[in-house]
C-alpha positions as CSV (number, residue, x, y, z in Angstrom):
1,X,88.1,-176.9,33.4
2,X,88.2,-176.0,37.1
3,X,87.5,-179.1,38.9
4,X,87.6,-177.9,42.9
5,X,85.1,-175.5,43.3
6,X,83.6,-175.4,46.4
7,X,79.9,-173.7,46.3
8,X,79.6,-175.8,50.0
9,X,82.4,-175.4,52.1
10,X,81.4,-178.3,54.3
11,X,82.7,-180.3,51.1
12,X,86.2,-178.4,51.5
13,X,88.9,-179.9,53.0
14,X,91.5,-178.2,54.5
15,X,94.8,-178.7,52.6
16,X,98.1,-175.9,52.7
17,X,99.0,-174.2,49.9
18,X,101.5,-172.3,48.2
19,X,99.5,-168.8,47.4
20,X,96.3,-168.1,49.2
21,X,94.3,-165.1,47.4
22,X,91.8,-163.6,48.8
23,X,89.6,-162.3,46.4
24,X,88.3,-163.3,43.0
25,X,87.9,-160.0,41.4
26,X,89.5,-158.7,38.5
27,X,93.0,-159.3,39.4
28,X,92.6,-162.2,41.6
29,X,91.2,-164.6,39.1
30,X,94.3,-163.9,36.5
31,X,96.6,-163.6,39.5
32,X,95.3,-167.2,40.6
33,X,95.4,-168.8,37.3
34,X,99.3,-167.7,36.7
35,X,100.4,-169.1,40.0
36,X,99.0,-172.2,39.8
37,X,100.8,-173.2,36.4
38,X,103.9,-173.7,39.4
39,X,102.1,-173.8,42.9
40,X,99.0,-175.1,45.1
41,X,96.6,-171.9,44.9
42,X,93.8,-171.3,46.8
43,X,91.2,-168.9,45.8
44,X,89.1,-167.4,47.9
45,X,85.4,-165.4,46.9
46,X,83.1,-163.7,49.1
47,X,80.6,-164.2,46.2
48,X,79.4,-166.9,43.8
49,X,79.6,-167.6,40.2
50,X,78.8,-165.4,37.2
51,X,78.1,-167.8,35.5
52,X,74.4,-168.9,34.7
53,X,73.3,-165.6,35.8
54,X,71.3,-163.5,33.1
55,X,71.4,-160.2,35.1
56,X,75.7,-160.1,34.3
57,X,75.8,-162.3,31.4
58,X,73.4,-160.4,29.1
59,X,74.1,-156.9,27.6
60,X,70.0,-156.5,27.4
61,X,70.4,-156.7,31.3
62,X,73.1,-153.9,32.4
63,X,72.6,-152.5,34.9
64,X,69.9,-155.2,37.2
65,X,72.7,-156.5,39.2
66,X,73.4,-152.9,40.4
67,X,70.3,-151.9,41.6
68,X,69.9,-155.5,43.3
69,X,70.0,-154.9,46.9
70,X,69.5,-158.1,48.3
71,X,71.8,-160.2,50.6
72,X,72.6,-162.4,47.4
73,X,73.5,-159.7,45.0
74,X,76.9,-159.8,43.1
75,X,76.8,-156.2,43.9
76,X,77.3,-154.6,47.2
77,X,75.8,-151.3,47.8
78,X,77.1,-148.5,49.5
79,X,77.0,-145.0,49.7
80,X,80.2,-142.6,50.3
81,X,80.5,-140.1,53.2
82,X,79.8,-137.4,50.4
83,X,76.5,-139.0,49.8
84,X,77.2,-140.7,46.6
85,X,75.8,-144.1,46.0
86,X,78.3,-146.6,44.7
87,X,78.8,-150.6,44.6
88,X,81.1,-153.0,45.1
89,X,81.8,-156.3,43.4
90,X,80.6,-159.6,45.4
91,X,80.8,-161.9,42.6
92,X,83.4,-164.2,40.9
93,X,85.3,-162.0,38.4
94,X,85.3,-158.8,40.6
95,X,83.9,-155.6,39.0
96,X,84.1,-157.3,35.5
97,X,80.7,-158.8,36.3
98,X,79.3,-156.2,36.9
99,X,80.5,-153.2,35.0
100,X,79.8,-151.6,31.2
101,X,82.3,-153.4,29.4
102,X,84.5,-150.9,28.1
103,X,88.3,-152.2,27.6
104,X,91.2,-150.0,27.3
105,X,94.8,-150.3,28.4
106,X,96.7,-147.6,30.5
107,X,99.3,-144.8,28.4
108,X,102.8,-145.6,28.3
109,X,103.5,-143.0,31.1
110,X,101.6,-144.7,33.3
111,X,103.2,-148.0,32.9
112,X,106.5,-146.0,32.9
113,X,105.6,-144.0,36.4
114,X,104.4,-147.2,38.0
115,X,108.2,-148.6,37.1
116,X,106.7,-151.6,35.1
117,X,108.6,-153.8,32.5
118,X,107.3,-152.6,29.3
119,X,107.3,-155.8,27.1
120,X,106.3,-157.6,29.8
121,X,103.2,-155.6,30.6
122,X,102.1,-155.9,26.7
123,X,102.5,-159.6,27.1
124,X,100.0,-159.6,30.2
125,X,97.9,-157.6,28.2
126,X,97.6,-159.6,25.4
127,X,97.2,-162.6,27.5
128,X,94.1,-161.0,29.0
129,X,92.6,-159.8,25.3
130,X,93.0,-163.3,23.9
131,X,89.9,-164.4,26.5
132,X,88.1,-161.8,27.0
133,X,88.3,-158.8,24.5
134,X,85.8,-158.4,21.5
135,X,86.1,-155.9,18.7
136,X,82.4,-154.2,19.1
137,X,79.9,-153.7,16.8
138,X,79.1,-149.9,16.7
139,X,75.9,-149.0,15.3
140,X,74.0,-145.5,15.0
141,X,73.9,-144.0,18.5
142,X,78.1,-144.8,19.1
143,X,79.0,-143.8,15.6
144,X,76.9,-140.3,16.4
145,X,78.7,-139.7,19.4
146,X,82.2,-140.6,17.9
147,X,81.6,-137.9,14.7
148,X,80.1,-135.8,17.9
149,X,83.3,-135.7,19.6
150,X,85.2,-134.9,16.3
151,X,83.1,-132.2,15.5
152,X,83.6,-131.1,18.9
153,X,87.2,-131.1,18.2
154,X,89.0,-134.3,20.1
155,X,90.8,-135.4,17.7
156,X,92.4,-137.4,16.2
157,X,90.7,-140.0,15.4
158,X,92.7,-143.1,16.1
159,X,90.2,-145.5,15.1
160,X,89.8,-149.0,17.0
161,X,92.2,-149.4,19.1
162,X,93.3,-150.5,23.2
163,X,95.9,-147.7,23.2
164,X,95.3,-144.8,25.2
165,X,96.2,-141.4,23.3
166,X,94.4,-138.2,22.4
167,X,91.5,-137.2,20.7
168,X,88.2,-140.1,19.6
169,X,88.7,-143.7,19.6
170,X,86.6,-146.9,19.7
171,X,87.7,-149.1,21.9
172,X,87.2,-153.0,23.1
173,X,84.5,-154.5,24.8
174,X,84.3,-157.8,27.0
175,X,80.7,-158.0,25.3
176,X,81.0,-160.6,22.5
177,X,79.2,-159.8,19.5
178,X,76.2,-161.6,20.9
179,X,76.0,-159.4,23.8
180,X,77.5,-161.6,26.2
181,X,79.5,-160.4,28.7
182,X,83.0,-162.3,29.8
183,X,84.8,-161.8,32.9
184,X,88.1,-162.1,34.6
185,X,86.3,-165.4,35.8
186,X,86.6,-167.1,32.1
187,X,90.8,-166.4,32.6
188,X,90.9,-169.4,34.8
189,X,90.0,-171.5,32.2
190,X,94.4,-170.8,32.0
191,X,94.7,-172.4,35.5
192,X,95.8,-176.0,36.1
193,X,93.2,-177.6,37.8
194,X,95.5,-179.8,39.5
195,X,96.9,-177.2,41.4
196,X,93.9,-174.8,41.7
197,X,91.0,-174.4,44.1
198,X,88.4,-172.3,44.1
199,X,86.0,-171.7,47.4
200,X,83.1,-169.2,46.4
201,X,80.7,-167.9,49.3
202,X,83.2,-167.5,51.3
203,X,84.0,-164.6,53.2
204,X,87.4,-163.9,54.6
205,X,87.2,-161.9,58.2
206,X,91.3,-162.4,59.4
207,X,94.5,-162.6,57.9
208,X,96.7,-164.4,60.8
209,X,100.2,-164.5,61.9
210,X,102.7,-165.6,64.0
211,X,105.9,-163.3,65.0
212,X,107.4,-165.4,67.6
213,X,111.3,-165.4,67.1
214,X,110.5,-163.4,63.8
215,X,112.0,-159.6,63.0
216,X,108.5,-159.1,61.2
217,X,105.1,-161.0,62.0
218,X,104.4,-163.5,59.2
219,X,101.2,-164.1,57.7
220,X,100.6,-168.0,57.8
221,X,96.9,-168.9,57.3
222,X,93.1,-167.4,57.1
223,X,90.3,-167.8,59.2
224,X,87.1,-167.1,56.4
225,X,83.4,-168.1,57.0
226,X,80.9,-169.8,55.2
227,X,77.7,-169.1,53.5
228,X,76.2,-171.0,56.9
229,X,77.9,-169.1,59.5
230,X,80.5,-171.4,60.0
231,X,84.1,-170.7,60.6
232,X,86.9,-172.6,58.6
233,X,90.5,-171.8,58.8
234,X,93.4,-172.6,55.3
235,X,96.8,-172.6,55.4
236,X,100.4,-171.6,54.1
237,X,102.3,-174.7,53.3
238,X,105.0,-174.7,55.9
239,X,107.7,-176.6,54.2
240,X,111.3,-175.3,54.2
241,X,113.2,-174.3,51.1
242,X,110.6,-172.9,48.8
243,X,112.0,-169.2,49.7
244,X,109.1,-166.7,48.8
245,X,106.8,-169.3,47.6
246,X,104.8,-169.3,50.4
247,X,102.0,-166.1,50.6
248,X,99.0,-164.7,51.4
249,X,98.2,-162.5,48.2
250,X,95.0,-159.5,49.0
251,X,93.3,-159.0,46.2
252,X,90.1,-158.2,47.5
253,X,89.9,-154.4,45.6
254,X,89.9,-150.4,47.1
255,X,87.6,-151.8,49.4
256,X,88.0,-155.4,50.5
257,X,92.1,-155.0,50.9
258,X,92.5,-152.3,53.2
259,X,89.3,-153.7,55.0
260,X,90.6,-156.7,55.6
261,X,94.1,-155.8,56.5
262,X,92.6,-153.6,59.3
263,X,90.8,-156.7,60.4
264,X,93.7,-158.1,61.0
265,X,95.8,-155.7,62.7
266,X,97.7,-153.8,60.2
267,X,96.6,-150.4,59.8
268,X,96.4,-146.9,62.0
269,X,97.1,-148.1,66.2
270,X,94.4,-146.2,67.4
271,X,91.9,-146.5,65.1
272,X,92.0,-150.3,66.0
273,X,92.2,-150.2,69.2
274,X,89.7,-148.5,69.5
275,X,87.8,-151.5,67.5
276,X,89.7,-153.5,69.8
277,X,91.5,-154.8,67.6
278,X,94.7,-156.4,68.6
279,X,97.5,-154.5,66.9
280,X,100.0,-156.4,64.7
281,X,101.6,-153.3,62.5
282,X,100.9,-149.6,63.5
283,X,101.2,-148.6,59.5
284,X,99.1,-145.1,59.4
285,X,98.7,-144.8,55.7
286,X,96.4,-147.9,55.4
287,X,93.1,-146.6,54.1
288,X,94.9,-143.2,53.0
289,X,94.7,-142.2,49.7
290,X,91.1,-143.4,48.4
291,X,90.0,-141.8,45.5
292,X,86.8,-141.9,42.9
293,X,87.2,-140.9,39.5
294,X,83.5,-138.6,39.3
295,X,81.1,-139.1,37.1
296,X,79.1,-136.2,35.4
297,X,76.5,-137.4,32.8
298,X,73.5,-135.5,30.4
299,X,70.7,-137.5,30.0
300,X,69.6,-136.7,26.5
301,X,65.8,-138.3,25.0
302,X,65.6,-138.9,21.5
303,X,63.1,-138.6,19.3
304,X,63.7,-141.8,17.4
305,X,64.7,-145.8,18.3
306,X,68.2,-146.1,19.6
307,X,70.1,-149.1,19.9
308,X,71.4,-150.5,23.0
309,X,74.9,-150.2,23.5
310,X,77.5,-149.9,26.3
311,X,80.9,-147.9,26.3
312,X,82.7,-147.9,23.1
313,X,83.7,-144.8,22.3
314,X,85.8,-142.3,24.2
315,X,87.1,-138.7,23.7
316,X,90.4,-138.3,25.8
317,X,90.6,-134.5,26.2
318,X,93.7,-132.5,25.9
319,X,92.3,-130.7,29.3
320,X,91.9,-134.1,31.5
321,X,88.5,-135.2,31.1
322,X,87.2,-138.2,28.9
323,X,83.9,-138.2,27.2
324,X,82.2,-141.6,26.7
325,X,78.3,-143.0,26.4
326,X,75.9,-145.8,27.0
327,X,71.7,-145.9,25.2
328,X,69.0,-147.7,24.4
329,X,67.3,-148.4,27.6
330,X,64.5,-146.8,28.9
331,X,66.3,-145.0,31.8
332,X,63.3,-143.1,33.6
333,X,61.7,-146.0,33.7
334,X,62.2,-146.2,37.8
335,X,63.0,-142.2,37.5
336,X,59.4,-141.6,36.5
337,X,58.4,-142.8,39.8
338,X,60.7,-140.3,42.2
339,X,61.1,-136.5,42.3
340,X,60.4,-134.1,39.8
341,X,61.1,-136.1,36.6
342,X,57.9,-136.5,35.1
343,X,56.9,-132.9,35.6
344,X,60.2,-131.7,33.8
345,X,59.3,-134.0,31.0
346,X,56.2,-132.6,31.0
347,X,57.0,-129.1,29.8
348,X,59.7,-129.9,27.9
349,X,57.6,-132.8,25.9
350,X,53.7,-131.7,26.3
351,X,52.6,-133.5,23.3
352,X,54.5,-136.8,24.5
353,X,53.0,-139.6,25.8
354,X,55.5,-139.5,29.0
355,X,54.7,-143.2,30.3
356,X,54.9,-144.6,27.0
357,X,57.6,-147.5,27.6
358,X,59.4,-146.4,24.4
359,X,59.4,-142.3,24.3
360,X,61.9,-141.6,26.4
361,X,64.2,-144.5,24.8
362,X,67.8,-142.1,24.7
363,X,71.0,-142.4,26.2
364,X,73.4,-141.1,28.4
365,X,76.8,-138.5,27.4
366,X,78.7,-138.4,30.6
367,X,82.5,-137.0,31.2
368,X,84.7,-138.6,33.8
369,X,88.2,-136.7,35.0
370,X,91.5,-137.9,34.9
371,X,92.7,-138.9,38.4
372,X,91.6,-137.5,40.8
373,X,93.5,-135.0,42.4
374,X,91.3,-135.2,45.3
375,X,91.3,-137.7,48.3
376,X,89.6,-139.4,51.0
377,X,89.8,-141.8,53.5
378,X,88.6,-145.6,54.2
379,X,87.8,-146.3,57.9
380,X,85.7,-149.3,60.0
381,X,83.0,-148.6,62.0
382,X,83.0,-152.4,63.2
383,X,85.1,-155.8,62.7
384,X,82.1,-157.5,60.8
385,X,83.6,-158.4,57.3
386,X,80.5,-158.6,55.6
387,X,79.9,-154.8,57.0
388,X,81.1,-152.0,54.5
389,X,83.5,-150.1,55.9
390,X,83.1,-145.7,56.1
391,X,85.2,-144.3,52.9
392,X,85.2,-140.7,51.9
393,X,86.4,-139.6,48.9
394,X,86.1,-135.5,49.0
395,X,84.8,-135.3,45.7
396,X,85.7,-132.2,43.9
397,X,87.7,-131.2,47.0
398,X,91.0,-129.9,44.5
399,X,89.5,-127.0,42.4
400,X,91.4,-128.1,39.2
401,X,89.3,-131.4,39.5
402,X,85.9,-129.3,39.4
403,X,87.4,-127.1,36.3
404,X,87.9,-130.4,34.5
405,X,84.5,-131.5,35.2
406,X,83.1,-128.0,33.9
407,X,85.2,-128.5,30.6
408,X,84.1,-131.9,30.4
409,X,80.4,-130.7,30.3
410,X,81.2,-128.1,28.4
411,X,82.0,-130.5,25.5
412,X,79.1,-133.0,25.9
413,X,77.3,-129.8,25.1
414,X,79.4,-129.4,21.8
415,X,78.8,-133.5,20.7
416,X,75.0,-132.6,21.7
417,X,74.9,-129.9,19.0
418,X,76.5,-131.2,16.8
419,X,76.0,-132.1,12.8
420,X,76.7,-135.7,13.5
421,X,74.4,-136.1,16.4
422,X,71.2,-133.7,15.1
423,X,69.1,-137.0,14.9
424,X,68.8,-137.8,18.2
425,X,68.3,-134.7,19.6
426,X,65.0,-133.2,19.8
427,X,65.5,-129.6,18.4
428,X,62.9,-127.7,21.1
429,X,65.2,-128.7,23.9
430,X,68.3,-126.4,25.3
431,X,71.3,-127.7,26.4
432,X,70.3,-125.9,29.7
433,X,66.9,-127.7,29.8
434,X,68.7,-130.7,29.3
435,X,70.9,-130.2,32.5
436,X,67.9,-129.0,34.3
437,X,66.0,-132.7,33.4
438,X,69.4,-134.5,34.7
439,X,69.4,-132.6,37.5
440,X,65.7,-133.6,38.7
441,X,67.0,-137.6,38.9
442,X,67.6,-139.1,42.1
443,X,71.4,-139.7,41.4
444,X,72.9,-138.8,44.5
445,X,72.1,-137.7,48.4
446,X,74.5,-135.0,48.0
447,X,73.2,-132.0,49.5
448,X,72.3,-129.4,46.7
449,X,73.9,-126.3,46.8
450,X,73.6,-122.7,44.7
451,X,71.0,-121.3,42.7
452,X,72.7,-120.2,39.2
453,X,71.1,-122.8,36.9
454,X,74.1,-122.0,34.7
455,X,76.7,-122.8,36.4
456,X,78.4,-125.7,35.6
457,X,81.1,-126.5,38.3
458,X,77.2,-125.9,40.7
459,X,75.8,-128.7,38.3
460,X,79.2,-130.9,38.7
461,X,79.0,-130.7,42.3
462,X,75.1,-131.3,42.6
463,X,75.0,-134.5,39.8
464,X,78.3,-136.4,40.7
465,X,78.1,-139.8,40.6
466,X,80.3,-142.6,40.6
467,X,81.7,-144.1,38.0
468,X,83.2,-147.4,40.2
469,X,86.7,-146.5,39.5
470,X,87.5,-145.9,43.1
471,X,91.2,-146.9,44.0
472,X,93.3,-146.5,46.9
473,X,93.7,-147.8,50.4
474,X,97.5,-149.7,49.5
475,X,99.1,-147.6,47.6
476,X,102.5,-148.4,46.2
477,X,105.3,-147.0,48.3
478,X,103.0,-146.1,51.0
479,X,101.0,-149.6,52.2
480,X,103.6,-151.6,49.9
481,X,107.2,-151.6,48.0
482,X,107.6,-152.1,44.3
483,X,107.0,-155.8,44.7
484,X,103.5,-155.2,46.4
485,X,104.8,-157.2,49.7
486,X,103.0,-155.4,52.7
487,X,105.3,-152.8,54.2
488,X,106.3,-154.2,58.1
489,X,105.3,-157.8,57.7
490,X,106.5,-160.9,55.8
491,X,104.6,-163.3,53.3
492,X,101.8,-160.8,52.1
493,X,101.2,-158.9,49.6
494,X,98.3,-156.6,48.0
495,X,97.3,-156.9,44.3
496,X,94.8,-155.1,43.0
497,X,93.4,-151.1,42.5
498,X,93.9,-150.5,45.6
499,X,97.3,-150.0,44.9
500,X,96.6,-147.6,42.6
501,X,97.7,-144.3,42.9
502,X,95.7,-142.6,40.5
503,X,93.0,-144.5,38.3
504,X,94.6,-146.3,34.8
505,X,93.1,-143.4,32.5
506,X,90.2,-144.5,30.7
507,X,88.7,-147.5,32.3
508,X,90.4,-149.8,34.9
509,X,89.6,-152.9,34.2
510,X,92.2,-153.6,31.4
511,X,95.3,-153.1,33.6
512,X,93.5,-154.2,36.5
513,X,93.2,-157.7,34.7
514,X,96.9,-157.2,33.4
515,X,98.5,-156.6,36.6
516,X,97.0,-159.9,37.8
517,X,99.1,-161.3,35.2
518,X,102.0,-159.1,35.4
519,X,102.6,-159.8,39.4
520,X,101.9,-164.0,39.0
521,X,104.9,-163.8,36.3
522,X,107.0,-161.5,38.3
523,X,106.4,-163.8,41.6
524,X,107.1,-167.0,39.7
525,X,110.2,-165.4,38.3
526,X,111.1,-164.9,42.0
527,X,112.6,-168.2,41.7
């Protein structure tokens, strides 16, 4: 049990640690709870607790946090340069609050180009599963999808299992088998409380350092703000001989990290001063790199009951796309009220009862692409913290991105008319009708462009959505070295997926949550 966490940070009183980590997310909570088995950590969340909270707790209730714009939401709204809408966490337990609960670790080539240790990777990842990973319970609409996807022909099937390899699997789920969620939150329940400290509402808006007499500037302490408006400051512990034990970890995610280290002076010289913002490094690739794994989906009404379920099956596609699904809640519901929707439904469905609260009850088959070979850029318009910064992500910018996306559709099609699936299909509906009715949802503020209602790579570029995979901004070898310390100063480092270089296959969350893990051990190793 966690016994210093500050909800009031009048209450807080300002000691020095070991570690400072900014961010309680999905690395920052494992990260935290590894170091403080040796050192003082303090942990630092823009957001508040998960816990208690019915909107992220409840399987019933996916989604309501999302579309929760207000200034207390653990979600963050924004919308891309390419006029997708997105969110970001603002919550204790980082994206795993808010997200669909699918689990799956990275390929072995992944862990083998990111220059990992092996053995000790599985280790972290077991460490994270013992907490927080559930078998799930697969009932009709899953298991229809799965034989979907075999029919379709990605096979194998492997089964249940939190490898990543080709063809159908079922993976895990951070929803228990009450449909409760968990979150990289319940992994500090590993922490020592004696050496742990948690501030939530808390919103970090400097990093500072000193570089008198130094070769690099050192980072020494924060300044961070309270849910009040008022300013606090926490600092390194300044005692000599503890070598590298002695840091400012970011872990704040694509977003949050190389936000805040533009805040405070390490990013592109003239893009901060012209913030006015006093420059500490001139490192240009900060903010490079940010990419969004895209999101294509097929809504598909059925014409009987389905149950609710999140993620828990996936086809991994020889070709680089992977094809996965959520149901059971009545997603026109807001829909009904914008755009075209109801009119669409309407010729497709003239003897339905289209406001009926139960017959449009279907699901979602959606493909997202390995990746992305496409990039943006993150930038600030202002040196407000709490203000999102400008990110584009050129969706669909690489033409072997779009011809995944097309091949990806193309195969939703296949699970659609498939054997397996024939139940929850209505028989009078096309595959092209089908795309049509997608299409008439307000999913995006991408402009629409072409008028060949059978071109898929058109209906890629006018649906895309975002699957909140986005990554980038710190990249390895670019922002930081090997041991994720910040290229140009000393005492920081940058622990999260924004160090990604290309998105962990599947779903992000497992290795997210691992590399938490991995990095405490490696630093504690350090020794």
């Amino acid at each position: 049990m966690i016994k210093k966490v500050y909800n009031q940070i009048k209450y807080f009183f300002c000691y020095s640690y070991h570690y400072i980590i900014i961010g309680g997310g999905t690395a920052g909570c494992p990260l935290a709870a590894t170091l403080s088995s040796n050192y003082n950590v303090l942990l630092i969340e823009r957001g508040g607790s998960p816990y208690g909270n019915p909107n992220i707790t409840n399987l019933s209730s996916f989604g309501y946090s999302l579309s929760d714009h207000s200034a207390t939401s653990p979600s963050q709204r924004f919308i891309s340069e390419d006029g997708v809408i997105n969110s970001r966490a603002r919550v204790l337990g980082g994206g795993t609050s808010l997200n669909a609960g699918f689990y799956s670790r990275a390929e072995l080539k992944y862990v083998k180009d990111s220059s990992w240790d092996g053995k000790l990777v599985n280790e972290s990842y077991e460490w994270v599963e013992k907490i927080v990973v559930f078998k799930p319970k697969v009932e009709a609409w899953q298991s229809a999808v799965r034989d979907g996807l075999l029919e379709a022909g990605v096979l194998p099937n492997n089964g249940f299992t939190f490898d990543h390899s080709n063809g159908t699997k079922i993976d895990g789920t951070i929803f228990d088998r009450s449909g409760h969620r968990h979150t990289a939150a319940d992994l500090l329940q590993y922490a020592n409380p004696k050496r742990f400290t948690v501030l939530l509402h808390a919103t970090v808006s400097r990093i500072l350092f000193r570089s008198k007499g130094k070769q690099k500037p050192v980072a020494y302490g924060v300044i961070f703000t309270d849910a009040s408006g008022i300013k606090h400051r926490a600092y390194l512990n300044q005692e000599s001989g503890l070598g590298s034990k002695n840091e400012i970890i970011l872990s704040a995610g694509a977003l949050g990290s190389p936000q805040l280290l533009m805040l405070s002076g390490v990013g592109p010289a003239d893009h901060l001063r012209s913030l006015n913002i006093t420059v500490v490094v001139d490192q240009p690739l900060v903010g490079q790199g940010m990419s969004d794994n895209p999101m294509n989906a097929v809504y598909v009404p059925s014409p009987i009951e389905v149950e609710i379920s999140r993620v828990q099956v996936v086809g991994i596609t020889e070709f680089g796309s992977y094809i996965e699904a959520l149901s059971g809640v009545n997603y026109l519901e807001r829909a009904l009220q914008i755009g075209n929707v109801a009119k669409v439904l309407e010729k497709l469905l003239p003897h339905a009862v289209i406001h009926s609260s139960t017959a449009f009850k279907g699901g979602f088959i959606f493909e997202k692409i390995i990746g992305p070979l496409s990039t943006g850029v993150l930038e600030l318009t202002t040196k407000n913290p709490n203000a999102n910064p400008v990110v584009t992500f050129n969706y669909f910018k690489e033409p072997e991105d779009l011809q995944r996306c097309a091949h990806g559709v193309k195969t939703i099609e296949k699970v659609i008319a498939s054997k397996a699936f024939s139940k929850f299909r209505y028989d009078n509906i096309s595959f092209q009708a089908l795309l049509y009715l997608t299409s008439s949802f307000p999913l995006n503020l991408v402009p629409k462009t072409g008028n060949d209602p059978t071109s898929l790579e058109q209906f890629c570029k006018n649906t895309v959505m975002t699957i909140w995979h986005y990554h980038g901004g710190c990249q390895v070898g670019k922002v930081i070295d090997q041991d994720y310390k910040v290229l140009g100063v000393d005492s920081l480092r940058v622990i999260d997926g924004s160090t990604f270089i290309n998105s962990p296959r599947t779903n992000p969350q497992a290795t997210t949550m691992m590399l938490g893990r991995y990095m405490g051990i490696k630093i504690l190793n350090e020794s």
